[in-house]
N, C-alpha and C positions, 0 to 999 in steps of 0.2 A: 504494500500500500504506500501511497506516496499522496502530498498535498500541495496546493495550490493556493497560493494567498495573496489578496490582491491588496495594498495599501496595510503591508506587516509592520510600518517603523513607527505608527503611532494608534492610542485609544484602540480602539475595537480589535482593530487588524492586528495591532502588537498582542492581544493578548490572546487570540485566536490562535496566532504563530506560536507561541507560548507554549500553550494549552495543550496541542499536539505536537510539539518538539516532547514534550513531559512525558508524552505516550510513547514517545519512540518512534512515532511517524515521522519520517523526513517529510520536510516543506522546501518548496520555493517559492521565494518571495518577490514579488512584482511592487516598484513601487518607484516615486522618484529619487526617492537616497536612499542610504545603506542604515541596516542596523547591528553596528557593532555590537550591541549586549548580543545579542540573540547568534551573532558568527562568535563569536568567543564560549557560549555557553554551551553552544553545539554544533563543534566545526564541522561532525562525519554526518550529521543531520541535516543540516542548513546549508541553502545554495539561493543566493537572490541576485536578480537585473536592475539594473537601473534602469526605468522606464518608467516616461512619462507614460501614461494610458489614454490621456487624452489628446494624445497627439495621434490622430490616427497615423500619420506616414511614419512613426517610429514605432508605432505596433504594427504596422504592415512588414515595415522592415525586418521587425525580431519573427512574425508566422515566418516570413519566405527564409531565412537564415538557418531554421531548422533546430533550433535548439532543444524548441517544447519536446518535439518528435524521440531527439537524443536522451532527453531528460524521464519520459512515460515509456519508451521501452523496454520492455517487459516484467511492465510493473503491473501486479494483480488487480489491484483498486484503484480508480483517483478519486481522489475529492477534490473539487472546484469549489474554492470560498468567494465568491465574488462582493468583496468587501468595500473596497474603495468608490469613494463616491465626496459630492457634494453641495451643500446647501443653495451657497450661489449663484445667479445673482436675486437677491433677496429685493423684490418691490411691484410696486404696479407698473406696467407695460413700460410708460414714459421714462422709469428710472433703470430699464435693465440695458446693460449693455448688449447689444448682439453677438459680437465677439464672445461677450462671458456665455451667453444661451448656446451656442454653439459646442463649446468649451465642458459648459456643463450636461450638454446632452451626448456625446463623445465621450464622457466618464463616465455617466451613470447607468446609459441604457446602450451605445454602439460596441463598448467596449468588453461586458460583459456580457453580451450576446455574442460576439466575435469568437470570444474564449471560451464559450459554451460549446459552438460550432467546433473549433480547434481540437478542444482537449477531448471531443467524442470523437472527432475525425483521426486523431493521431495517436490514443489508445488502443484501437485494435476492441478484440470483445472482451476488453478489460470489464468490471464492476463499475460504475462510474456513478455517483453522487454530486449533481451541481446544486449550489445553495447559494441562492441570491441573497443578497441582507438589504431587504427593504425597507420599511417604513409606513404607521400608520397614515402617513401625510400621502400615499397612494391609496388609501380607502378613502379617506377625508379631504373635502378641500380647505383648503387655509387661505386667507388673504396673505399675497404678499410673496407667496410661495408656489406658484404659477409652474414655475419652472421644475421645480423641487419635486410637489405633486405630482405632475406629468409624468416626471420621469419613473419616478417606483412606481405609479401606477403600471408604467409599461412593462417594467420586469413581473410585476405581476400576474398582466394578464402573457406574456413570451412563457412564464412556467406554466400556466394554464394549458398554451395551445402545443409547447413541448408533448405535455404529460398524456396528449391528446393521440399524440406521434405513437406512442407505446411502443418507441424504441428497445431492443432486447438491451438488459442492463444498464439503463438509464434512469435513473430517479433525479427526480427536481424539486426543487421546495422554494419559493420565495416567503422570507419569514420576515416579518418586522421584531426587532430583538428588544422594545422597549425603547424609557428614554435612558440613555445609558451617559456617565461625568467624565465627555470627552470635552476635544479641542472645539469639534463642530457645537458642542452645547453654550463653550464659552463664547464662540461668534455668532450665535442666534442669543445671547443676553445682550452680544456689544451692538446688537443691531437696534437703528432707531425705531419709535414704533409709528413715524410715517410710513415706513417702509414695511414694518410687523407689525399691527396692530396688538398681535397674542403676544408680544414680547415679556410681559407682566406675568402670565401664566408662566412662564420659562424661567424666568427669575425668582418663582416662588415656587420650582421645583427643586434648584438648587438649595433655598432658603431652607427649606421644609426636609432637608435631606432625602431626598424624593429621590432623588437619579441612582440611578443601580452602578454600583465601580467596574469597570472592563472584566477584570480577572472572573469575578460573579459570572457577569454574563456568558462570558465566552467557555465558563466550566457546563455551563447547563446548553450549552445550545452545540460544543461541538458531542457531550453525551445521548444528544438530540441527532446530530449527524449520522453517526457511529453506529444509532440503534437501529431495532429492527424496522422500525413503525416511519421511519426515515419518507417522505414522499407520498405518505396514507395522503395527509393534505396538504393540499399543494400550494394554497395560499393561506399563510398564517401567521398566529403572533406566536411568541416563546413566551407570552405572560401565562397563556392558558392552556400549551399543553400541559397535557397530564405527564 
């Protein structure tokens, strides 16, 4: 078995990576810089890229390169965390940049769908678990969050019409993991609430010690991966499985 992690050097992703280096799984890590804790903790485990993901022409570059291919040969299982992602640009129409909408649709929704594509095309008839990490803000809409919405919306209905596929050895889940005491938490407090009107509820989930810590979450959601029940449903939260 081998892993895939997308955005491993911080919050979620870092502790995802964690999580399953502890198990023994080797991971590669996809992301824009390196994470020394994690290459020092477990050098015969750990192998990661440098790569932006939302550059599409440098994720074109690394499929056609052939590494993924070198890296899942003849590995029994993969799991695909498709983790990295981002909140903005945060506001109503007038205030988003194009550029950033572009940017953030290229991270959230182009990018892990490419590597969903990738990592089943290049496994062979490995076992294969993909896990989106979505977001209630694709069940919900939010002012202000237009973009953000959209996009895990999208991942969630792509595991939907995957799951439809009934690919031999394919399970898919897109999960929303909670609100969990990352970086993205602290830039949805620093946001003004012209632009976030819910900014108030975000800042009183911090207050309230509300927000779930990484290690937490990522201990019950990759035992979630792992298990047998993995993919029963295919869009969901980690608050209410069983």
């Amino acid at each position: 078995m081998k892993a895939i992690v997308t955005g491993h050097t911080r919050g979620l992703g870092a502790a995802l990576a964690a999580n399953l280096l502890a198990r023994g799984v080797p991971v590669l890590g996809l992301a824009r810089t390196r994470s020394a804790d994690l290459a020092d903790a477990y050098p015969d485990l750990f192998e990661e890229v440098e790569l932006d993901l939302a550059d599409s022409v440098a994720l074109s570059r690394w499929f056609a390169d052939g590494m993924l291919g070198d890296y899942l040969d003849g590995t029994g299982a993969v799991l695909l965390l498709n983790n990295a992602g981002m909140v903005s640009p945060v506001g109503p129409l007038d205030a988003q940049d194009p550029q950033a909408v572009l940017r953030a649709v290229q991270l959230n929704v182009a990018a892990p769908m490419a590597l969903a594509a990738a990592v089943v095309r290049a496994s062979g008839g490995a076992q294969r678990r993909i896990l989106h990490i979505s977001s209630g803000a694709g069940r919900n809409a939010y002012p202000g969050w237009s973009v953000y919405c959209a996009t895990k919306a999208a991942l969630d209905h792509h595991a939907r019409a995957v799951a439809l596929d009934c690919e031999r050895g394919v399970r898919i889940c897109s999960l929303a993991p909670g609100v969990i005491d990352t970086d993205m938490q602290a830039e949805i407090r620093a946001t003004t609430e012209d632009r976030f009107p819910l900014r108030k509820r975000f800042v009183s989930l911090k207050e309230t010690g509300a927000l779930v810590e990484p290690d937490e979450c990522a201990e019950r959601l990759v035992d979630y991966l792992l298990g047998a029940g993995f993919g029963a449903e295919v869009v969901a939260d980690l608050r209410t499985l069983s």
